[in-house]
Every structure is written in C-alpha cells, then in structure tokens.
N, C-alpha and C positions, 0 to 999 in steps of 0.2 A: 504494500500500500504506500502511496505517494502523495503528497501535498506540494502546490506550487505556489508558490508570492514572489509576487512584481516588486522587486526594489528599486529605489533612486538615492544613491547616494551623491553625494557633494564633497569633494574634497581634493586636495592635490593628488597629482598622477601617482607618485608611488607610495601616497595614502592607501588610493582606489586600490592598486594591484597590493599592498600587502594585505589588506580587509578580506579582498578575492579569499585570497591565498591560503587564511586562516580560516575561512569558512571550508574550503574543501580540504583543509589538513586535520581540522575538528573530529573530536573523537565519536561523534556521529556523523551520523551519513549523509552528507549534503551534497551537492552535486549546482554545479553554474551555468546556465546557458544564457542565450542569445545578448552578450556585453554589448552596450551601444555606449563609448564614451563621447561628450561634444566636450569642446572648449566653454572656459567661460567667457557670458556677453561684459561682463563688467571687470574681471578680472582670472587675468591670464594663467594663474596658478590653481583658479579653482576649476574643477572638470564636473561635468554632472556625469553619471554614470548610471544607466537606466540595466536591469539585471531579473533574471530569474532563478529562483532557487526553489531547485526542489528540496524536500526534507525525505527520506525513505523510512518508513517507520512500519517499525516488526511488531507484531501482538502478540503479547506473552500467549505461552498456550500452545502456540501454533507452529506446526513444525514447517 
C-alpha cells in the first residue's frame, strides 16, 4: 500500500537536493518523483521545488 503528496519546497539549490536526499535515505520507505525545480522570481538563491513523494507502508499482520 502507497500514499502520495504533492510537495513544494523553497529553498537554496543544495538545501533542495540535500532535503531530496534524506527523505529517500530515511529509514522508511519513501520514494521521489517527478522534481520540477524553477528559479527564484525575487531572488536568485531561493528555488521553488515542486515534488512527489510517495510513503510505502506495510500493515502489521500481513505477510
């Protein structure tokens, strides 16, 4: 069984990619797709980063 949420985070570029990073290194099972990074309109250092994450999750019980 899987769940999905739409993220948007805001932050410098290797904010974004470390945040990435530690969600799919997490000792649960998360998984990242479709990154859309833009630049920022006001300033240059922040990125919006639009993201999906799925969560995998196991039910006790169930082999």
């Amino acid at each position: 069984m899987s769940r999905s949420y739409e993220l948007i985070v805001v932050g410098g570029y290797h904010n974004v990619g470390s945040f990435i990073n530690k969600l799919e290194h997490y000792s649960k099972n998360f998984s990242v797709h479709n990154i859309q990074i833009a630049g920022g309109e006001k300033n240059d250092t922040a990125h919006q980063c639009t993201l999906i994450v799925v969560a995998y999750i196991k039910r006790m019980g169930m082999a």
